[in-house]
C-alpha positions in Angstrom: -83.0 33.4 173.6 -81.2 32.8 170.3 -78.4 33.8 168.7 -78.9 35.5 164.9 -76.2 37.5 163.5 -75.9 39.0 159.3 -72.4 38.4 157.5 -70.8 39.7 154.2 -68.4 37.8 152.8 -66.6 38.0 150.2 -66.7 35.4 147.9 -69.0 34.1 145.2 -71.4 31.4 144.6 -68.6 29.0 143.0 -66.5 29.6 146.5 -69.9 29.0 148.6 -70.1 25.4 146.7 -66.8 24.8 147.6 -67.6 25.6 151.9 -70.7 23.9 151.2 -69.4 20.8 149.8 -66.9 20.8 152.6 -68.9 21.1 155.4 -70.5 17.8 154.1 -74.4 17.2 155.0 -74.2 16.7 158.7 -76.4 19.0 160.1 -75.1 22.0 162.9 -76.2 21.1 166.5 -77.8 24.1 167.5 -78.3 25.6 164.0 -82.3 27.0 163.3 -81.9 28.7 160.1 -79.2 29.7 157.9 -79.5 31.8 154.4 -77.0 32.8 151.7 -78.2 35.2 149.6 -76.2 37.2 146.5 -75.2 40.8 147.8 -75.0 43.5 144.7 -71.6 43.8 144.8 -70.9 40.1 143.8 -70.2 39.0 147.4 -72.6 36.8 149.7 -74.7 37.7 152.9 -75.0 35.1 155.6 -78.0 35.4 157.7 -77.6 32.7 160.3 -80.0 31.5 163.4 -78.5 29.3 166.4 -80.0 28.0 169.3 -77.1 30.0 170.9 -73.9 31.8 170.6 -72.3 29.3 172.1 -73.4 26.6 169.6 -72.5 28.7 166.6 -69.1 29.6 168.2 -69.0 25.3 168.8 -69.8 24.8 165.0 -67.1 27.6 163.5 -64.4 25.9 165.5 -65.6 22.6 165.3 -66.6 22.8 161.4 -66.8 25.5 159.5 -63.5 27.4 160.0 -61.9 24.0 159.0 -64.2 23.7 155.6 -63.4 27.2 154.8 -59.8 26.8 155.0 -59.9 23.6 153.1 -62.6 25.3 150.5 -59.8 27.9 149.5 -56.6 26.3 149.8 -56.0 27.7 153.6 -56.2 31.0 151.5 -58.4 32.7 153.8 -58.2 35.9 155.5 -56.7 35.8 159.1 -59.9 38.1 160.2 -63.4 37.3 160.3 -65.8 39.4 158.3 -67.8 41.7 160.9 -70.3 39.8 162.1 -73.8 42.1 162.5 -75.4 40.5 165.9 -79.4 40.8 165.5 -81.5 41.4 168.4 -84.3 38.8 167.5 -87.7 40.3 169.3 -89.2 37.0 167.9 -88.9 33.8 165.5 -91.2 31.8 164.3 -91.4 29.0 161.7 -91.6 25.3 161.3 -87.8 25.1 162.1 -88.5 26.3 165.1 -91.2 25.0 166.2 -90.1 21.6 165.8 
């Protein structure tokens, strides 16, 4: 089954560009869906969709924790935003069903 999981964070759309940009355009192995969306507050939610936990644990320590760091300056907090795991009944959608 996959792995899905929902994540504030706290930073804003200029700081996102700045991940994004250095995470580069290679895609995720393992990675079915992920969306950024703009919380209320001014902070970001990350909903994300892997093919498993252990390919989305593969891609932060392969990738993303590195992009992050390098994104703000190695500024970032030593802790993980709380990470909301989903229990996904179903998924459907041309990303998965290719």
């Amino acid at each position: 089954m996959v792995y899905a999981f929902i994540q504030d964070v706290p930073i804003d759309e200029a700081g996102y560009g700045r991940v994004m940009e250095a995470l580069g355009t290679s895609p995720f192995d393992g990675l079915l869906l992920h969306l950024c969306v703009r919380r209320e507050d001014g902070g970001l939610r990350y909903m994300d969709v892997w093919e498993s936990e252990e390919a989305c644990t593969r891609a932060f320590d392969d990738r993303i924790h590195a992009a992050v760091d390098a994104a703000f300056g190695g500024s970032r907090p030593g802790v993980e935003p709380e990470v909301m795991v989903l229990d996904v009944i179903d998924i459907t959608g041309k990303a998965v069903s290719q």
